[in-house]
C-alpha positions in Angstrom: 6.1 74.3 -16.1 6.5 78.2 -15.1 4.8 79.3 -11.9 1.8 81.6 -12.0 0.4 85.0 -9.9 -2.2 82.8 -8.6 0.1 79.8 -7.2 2.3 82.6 -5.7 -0.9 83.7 -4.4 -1.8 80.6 -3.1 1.8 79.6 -0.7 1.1 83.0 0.0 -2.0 82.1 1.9 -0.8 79.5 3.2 2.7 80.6 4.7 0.6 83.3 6.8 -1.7 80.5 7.9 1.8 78.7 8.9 0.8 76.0 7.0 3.8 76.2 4.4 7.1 76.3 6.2 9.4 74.7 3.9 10.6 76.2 1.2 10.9 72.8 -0.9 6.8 72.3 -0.7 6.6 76.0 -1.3 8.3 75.4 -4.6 6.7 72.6 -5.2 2.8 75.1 -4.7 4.3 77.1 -7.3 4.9 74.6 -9.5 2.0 72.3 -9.3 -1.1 73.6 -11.5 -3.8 72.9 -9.2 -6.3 73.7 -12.6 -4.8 70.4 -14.2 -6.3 68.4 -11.5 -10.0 69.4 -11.1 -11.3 68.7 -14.8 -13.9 71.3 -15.7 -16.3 70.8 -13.3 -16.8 70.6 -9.6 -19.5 70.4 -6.9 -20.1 73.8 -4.4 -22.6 72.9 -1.5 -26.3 74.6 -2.4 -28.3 73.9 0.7 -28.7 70.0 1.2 -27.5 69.2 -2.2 -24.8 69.5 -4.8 -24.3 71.9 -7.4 -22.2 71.2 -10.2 -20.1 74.3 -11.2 -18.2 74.3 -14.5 -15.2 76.4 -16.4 -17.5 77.0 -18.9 -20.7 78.5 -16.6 -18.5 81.0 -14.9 -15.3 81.7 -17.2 -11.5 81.1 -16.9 -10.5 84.2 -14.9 -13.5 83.3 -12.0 -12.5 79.5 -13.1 -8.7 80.6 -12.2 -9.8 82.2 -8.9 -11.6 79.3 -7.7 -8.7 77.0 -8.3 -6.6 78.4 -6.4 -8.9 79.3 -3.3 -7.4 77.2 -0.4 -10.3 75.4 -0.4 -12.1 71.4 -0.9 -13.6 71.5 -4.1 -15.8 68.3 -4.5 -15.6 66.3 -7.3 -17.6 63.4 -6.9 -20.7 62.3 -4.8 -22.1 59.0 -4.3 -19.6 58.1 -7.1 -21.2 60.6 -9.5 -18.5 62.6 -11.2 -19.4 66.9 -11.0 -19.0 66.3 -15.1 -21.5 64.0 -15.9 -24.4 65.7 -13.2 -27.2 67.0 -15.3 -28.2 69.5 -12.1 -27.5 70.0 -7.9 -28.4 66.2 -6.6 -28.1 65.2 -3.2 -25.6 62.8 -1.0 -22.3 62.4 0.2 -19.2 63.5 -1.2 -16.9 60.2 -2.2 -13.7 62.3 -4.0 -12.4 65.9 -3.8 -9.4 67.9 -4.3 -8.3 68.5 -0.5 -7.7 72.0 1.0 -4.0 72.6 0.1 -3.2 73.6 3.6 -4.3 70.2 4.6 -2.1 68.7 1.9 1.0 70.7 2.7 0.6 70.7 7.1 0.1 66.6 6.6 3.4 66.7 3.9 5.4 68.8 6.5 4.7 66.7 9.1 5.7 64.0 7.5 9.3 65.5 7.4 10.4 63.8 4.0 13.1 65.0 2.7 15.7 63.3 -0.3 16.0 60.1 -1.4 12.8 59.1 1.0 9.9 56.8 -0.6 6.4 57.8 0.0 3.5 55.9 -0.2 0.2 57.6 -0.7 -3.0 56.2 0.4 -6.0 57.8 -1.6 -5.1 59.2 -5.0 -8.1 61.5 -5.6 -7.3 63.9 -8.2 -3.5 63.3 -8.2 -3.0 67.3 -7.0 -1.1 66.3 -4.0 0.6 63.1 -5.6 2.0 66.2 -8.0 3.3 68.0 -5.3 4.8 65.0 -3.4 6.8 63.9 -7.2 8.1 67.6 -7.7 9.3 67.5 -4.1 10.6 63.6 -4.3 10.7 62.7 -7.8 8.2 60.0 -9.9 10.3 57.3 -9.0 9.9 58.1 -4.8 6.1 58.5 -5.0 3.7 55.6 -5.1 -0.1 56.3 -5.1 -3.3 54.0 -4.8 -6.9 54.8 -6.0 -9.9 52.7 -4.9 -11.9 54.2 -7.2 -11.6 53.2 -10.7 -12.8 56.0 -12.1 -11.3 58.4 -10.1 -7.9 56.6 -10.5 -7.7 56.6 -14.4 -9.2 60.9 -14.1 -5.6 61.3 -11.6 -3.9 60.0 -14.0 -4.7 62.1 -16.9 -5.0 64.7 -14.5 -0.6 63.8 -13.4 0.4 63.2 -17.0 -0.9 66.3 -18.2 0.9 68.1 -15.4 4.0 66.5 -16.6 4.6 63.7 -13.5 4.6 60.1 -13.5 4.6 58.2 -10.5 3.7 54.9 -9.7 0.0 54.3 -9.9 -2.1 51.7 -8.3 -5.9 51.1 -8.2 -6.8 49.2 -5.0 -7.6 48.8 -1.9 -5.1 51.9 -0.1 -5.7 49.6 3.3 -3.8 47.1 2.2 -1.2 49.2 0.9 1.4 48.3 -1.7 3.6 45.8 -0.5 5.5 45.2 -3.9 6.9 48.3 -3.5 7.7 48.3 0.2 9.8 49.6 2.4 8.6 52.5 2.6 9.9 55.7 4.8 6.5 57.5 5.3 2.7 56.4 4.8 0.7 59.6 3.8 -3.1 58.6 3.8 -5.3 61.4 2.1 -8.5 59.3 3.7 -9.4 58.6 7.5 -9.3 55.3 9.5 -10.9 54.0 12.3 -7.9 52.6 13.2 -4.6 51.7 11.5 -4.1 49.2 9.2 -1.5 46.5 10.1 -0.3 46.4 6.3 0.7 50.0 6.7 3.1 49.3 9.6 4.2 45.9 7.9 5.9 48.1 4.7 7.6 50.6 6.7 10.9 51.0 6.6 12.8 51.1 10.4 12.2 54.5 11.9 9.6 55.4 8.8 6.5 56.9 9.8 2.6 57.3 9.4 0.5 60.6 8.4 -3.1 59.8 8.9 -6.5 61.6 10.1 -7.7 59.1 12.6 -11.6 59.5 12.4 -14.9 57.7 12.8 -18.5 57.5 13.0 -19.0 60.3 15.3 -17.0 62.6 12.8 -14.5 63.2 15.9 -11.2 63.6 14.1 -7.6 63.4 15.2 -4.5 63.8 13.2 -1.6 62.1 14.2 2.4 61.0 12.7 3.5 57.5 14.4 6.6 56.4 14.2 8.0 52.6 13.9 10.2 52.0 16.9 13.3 49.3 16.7 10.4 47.3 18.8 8.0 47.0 15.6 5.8 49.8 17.4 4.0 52.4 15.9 4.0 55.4 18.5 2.7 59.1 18.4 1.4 62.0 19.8 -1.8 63.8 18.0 -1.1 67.3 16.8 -4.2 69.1 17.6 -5.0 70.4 14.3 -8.1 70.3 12.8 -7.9 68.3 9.5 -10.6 65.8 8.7 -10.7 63.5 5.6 -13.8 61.4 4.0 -13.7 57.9 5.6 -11.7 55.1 3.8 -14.5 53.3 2.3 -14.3 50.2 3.5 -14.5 52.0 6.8 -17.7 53.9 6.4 -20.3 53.0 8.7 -22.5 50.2 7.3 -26.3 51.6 6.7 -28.8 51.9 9.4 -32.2 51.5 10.0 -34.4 54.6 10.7 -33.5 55.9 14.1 -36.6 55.1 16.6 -36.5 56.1 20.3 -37.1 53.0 22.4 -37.9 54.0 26.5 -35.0 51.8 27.8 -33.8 52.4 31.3 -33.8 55.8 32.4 -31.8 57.8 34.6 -30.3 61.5 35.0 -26.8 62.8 33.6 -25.2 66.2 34.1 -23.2 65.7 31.1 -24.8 68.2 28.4 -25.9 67.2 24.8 -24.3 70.2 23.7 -20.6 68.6 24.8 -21.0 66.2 22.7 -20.7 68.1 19.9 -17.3 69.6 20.7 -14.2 68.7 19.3 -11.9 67.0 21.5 -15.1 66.0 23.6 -16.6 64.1 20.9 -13.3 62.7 19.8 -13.1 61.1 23.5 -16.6 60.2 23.4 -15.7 58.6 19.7 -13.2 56.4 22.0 -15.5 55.2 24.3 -18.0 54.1 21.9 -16.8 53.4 18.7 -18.6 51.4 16.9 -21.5 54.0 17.6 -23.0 57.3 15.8 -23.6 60.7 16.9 -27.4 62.1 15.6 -28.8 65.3 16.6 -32.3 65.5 17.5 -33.0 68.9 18.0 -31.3 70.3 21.1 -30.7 67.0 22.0 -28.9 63.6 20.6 -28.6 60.7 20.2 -26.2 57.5 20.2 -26.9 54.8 17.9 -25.3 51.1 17.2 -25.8 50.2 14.3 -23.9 45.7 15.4 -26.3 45.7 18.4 -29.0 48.1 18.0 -28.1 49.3 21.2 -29.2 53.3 21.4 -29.1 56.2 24.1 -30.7 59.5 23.9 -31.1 62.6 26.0 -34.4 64.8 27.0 -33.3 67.9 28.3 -34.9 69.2 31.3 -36.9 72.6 32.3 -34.1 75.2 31.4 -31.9 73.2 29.8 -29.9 72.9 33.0 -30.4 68.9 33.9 -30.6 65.8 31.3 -32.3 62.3 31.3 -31.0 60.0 29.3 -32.8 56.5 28.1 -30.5 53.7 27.2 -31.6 50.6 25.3 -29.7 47.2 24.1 -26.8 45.5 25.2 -24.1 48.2 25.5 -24.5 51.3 27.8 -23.7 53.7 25.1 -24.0 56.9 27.4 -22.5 55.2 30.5 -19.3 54.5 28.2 -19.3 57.7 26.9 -20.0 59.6 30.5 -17.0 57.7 31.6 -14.8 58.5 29.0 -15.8 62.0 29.4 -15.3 62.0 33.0 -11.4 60.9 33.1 -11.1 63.2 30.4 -12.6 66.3 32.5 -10.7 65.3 35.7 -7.6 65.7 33.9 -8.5 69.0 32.8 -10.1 68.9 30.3 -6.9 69.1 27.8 -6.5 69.5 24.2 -6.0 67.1 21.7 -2.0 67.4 22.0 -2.3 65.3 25.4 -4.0 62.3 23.5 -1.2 59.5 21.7 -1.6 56.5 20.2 0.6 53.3 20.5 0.4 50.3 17.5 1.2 46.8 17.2 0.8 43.7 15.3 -2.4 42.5 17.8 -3.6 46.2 19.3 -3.9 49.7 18.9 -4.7 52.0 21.7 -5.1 55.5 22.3 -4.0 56.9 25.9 -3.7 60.0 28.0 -1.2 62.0 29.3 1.5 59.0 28.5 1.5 55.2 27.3 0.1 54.2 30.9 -2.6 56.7 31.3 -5.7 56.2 30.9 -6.7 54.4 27.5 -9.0 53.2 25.3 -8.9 50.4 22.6 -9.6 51.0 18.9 -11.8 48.4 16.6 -9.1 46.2 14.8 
């Protein structure tokens, strides 16, 4: 297939954002016909809700133009596909075809190169599965789909584009072991933490490429590579790329949120830190099996296991905070401490944050494997 203006265009954009280095995944941009893999239809945000967009409502050349925007284009909420909405409807996105300068920084990090076999977790529209087989070859590149539907749309969507790797519709968190070892894990969905089955099919020395996430929305992306020791070690880059949760890691529904007096003391940590990025990724570590709600100029932390909750009221002049904490688990005395090593050691970016795996724990530390740390939920 010949490249096109608009895929120029496109590694354009994305080389001056420094997101495409590599001259073999800026061949494989050119290549790869991003239009093949988003069907005719697609959601664009409208307020609260969902508005499906087709080819045929705005035209090929605005259709073209859109396509190759480096943008997500959402193409299924709450497991509705954008082609069979009748109008804008409301929920969550479950599938979308990524920002491409997310695809390409995660595929560069990965450093693949020949003869290396990829495993993909989270199919979606098959856009960067393309990319990965024009870079690697069909043969190098497996891919698994939890969705059914979304699966069997990717891989119309691949053989159409001319590509045929190996297909799989599961579970991504258990992998693929029949095709293991594998030299890199790329997964195109967040974890709460990473799952053993990923480190099991690695190859020695092979890696991981995943968005480590959770239900605070505090997002870290990370590459961790499998020592001689059967550890998985790393250092988080810093960027800011988020994915949609792996499903089976989506927090469970809740109850509606209602404030309960608790105990009741002051804090001087602000509300408004919360909200922050590397702030709430540390609070995220403290307490994380809890969510982040904002209630006006305020929030609130909620567990869903315990129904433990804390919430802040701020003070005259927004300058002092009391915070109410109810159940078993101190939710805001967690997260205040968290907070507080994190601030005492400056206050650093993500870069200082690593993360060390093995067949019974994972943990992410500070500064260096015996710094300060905090245990993920296995």
């Amino acid at each position: 297939m010949t490249s096109s203006p608009l895929r120029h265009g496109l590694a354009d954009a994305l080389a001056a954002k420094g997101h495409l280095t590599d001259p073999a995944w800026r061949a494989a941009v050119e290549h790869v016909p991003r239009e093949f893999f988003l069907g005719d239809t697609v959601f664009r945000p409208d307020g609260t809700l969902w508005e499906p967009v087709s080819r045929a409502s705005v035209g090929d050349d605005a259709w073209q133009r859109l396509t190759y925007q480096d943008t997500t284009w959402v193409t299924q909420v709450d497991g509705i596909g954008a082609q069979h909405a009748q109008g804008a409807i409301s929920g969550h996105p479950t599938s979308s075809s990524t920002l491409p300068s997310h695809v390409v920084r995660m595929l560069e990090l990965a450093d693949l190169g020949e003869g290396d076999k990829v495993l993909e977790i989270g199919t979606g529209t098959g856009y960067s599965t393309a990319i990965l087989c024009h870079r690697l070859g069909n043969a190098s590149v497996c891919s698994v789909e939890y969705d059914k539907d979304v699966a069997a749309a990717a891989a119309q969507h691949l053989a159409a584009a001319g590509y045929s790797p190996n297909l799989v519709v599961g579970d991504g968190l258990d992998g693929h072991h029949e095709g293991a070892e594998y030299s890199t894990v790329i997964a195109t969905c967040a974890v709460r933490s990473v799952p053993p089955p990923w480190v099991w099919q690695l190859k020695d020395g092979g890696s991981i490429v995943t968005t480590l996430n959770g239900w605070m929305a505090g997002s870290g992306l990370i590459r961790l590579t499998l020592d001689d020791e059967g550890m998985a070690r790393g250092r988080f880059t810093g960027d800011q790329i988020s994915y949609m949760l792996a499903r089976p890691h989506e927090r469970p529904p809740r109850p509606t949120f209602y404030q309960r007096p608790g105990s009741v003391r002051q804090t001087e940590v602000s509300p408004d830190l919360l909200g922050r990025g590397v702030a709430k990724f540390v609070a995220q570590l403290a307490a994380p099996s809890a969510e982040l709600i904002s209630i006006g100029s305020d929030v609130a932390l909620i567990d869903v296991a315990t129904g433990s909750q804390a919430w802040t009221e701020s003070g005259s002049g927004g300058w002092s905070w009391t915070v109410h904490q109810d159940g078993p688990l101190r939710l805001w005395d967690q997260v205040e401490a968290a907070l507080d090593v994190w601030q005492q050691a400056g206050a650093p970016d993500q870069t200082a944050f690593g993360m060390t795996v093995n067949d019974w724990d994972q943990i992410v530390w500070l500064g260096d494997p015996d710094g300060p740390q905090w245990r993920l939920p296995t």
